[in-house]
N, C-alpha and C positions, 0 to 999 in steps of 0.2 A: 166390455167398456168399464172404465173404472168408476165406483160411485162416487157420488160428492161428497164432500165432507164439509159441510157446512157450521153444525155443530159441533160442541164437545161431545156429544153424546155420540154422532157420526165417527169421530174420532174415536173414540172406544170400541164399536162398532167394529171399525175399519183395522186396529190392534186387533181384535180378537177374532177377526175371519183371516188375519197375515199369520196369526198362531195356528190355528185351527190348518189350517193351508198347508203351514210349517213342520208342525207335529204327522199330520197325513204321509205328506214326502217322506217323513224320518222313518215311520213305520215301514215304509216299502224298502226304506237304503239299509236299515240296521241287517239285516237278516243276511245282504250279500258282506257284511263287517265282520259282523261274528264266522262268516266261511271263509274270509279271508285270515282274522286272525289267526297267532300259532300259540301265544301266550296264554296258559291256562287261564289265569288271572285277570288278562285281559279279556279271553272270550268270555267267561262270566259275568264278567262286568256289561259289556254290551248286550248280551241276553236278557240282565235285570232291569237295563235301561232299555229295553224295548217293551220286557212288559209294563214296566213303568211309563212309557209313549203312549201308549194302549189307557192307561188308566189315564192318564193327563187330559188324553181327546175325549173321553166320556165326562170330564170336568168339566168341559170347553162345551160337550153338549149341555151339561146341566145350568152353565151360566149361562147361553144362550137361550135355556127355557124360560129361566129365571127371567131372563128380559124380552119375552114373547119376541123374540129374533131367532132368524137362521144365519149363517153366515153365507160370505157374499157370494161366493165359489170362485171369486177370483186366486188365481196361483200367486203364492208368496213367489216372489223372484227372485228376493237374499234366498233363500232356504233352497229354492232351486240352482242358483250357482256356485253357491258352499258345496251342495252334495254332488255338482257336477265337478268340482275340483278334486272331492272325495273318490268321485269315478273313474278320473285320469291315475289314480293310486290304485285304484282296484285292477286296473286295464294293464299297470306296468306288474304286476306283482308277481307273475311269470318269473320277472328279469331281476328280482329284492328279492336278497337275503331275507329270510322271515325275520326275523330280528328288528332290519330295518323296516322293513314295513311292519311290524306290531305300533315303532314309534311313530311313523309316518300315520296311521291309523288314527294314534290317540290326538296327534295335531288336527287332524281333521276334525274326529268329534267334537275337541273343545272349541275350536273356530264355530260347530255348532250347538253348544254349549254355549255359548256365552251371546248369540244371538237371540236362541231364546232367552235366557235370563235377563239383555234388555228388553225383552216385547214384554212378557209376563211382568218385567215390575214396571215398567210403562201404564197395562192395562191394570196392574192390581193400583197404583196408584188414582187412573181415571176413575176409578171405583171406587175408590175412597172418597175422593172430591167429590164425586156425585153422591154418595152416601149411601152405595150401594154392599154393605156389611157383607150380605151372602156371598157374593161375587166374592167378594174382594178376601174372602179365607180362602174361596177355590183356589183362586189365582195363586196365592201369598204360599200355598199347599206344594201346588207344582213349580213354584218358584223355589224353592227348599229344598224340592227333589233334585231341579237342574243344579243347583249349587253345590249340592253335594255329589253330583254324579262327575262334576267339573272338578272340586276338591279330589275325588279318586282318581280319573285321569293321572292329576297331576302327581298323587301318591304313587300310580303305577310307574308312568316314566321317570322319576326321580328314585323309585322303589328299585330299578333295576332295569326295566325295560331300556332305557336311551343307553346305559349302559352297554347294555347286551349290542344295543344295534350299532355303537360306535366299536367296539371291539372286532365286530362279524363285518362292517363295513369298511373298515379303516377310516383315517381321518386324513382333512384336508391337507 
């Protein structure tokens, strides 16, 4: 059952157990991405942003202590149908050119990319209004990392990867 959210404070709360939730899921999806990809550059890339998931959820613990809370154990359910449309790509990848699915890949991650990036400046802002400093550097920390893991993304597909997959796939 979902909690209430009565307060501001609830509402921060309620951000930072949909991140925690979030980042959970990611850790478990990343690992079947990196075996799916074929692109050097791209497996790297999702390897450094998984251990960087890994270090994000130990923030998520430490503001959580910060604020004598646990989170809710409720399931993010964005984060769970993003990586479920990510799953439908992993399932077809038998049938893709590796090519195309390195690009198909990196659409995926950013679609979850950019979800966290709005929960994290969501919750880093709730933390600011509340005047919560500590917090709100964790937050602002792994808000920096989603950004820049989104900036690479986009470096690698525009770097060559969409290339490659429209080449290997032919076009419309």
């Amino acid at each position: 059952m979902a909690t209430a959210i009565k307060t501001f404070n609830d509402l921060l709360l309620h951000e930072l157990s949909d991140l925690y939730s979030a980042e959970a899921q990611i850790v478990e999806a990343l690992p079947d991405m990196v075996t799916a990809a074929s692109n050097p550059r791209l497996v790297k890339a999702l390897k450094e942003h998984l251990q960087a998931t890994k270090e994000q959820v130990k923030r998520l613990d430490q503001v959580f202590k910060i604020l004598g809370e646990k989170p809710s154990g409720e399931v993010c359910t964005g984060m769970k149908g993003l990586l479920s449309e990510g799953g439908k790509l992993l399932r077809k990848a038998g049938k893709m050119d590796p090519a195309v699915l390195d690009a198909a890949l990196i659409g995926a991650a950013q679609r979850v990319e950019h979800y966290e990036i709005a929960g994290y400046g969501c919750a880093r802002t709730y933390c600011k209004l509340l005047g919560l400093g500590d917090c709100e550097q964790l937050l602002q920390q792994s808000l920096d990392e989603e950004g820049e893991a989104d900036k690479l993304l986009t470096q690698l597909a525009i770097g060559g990867i969409n290339t490659q997959a429209m080449a290997a796939g032919g076009q419309a």
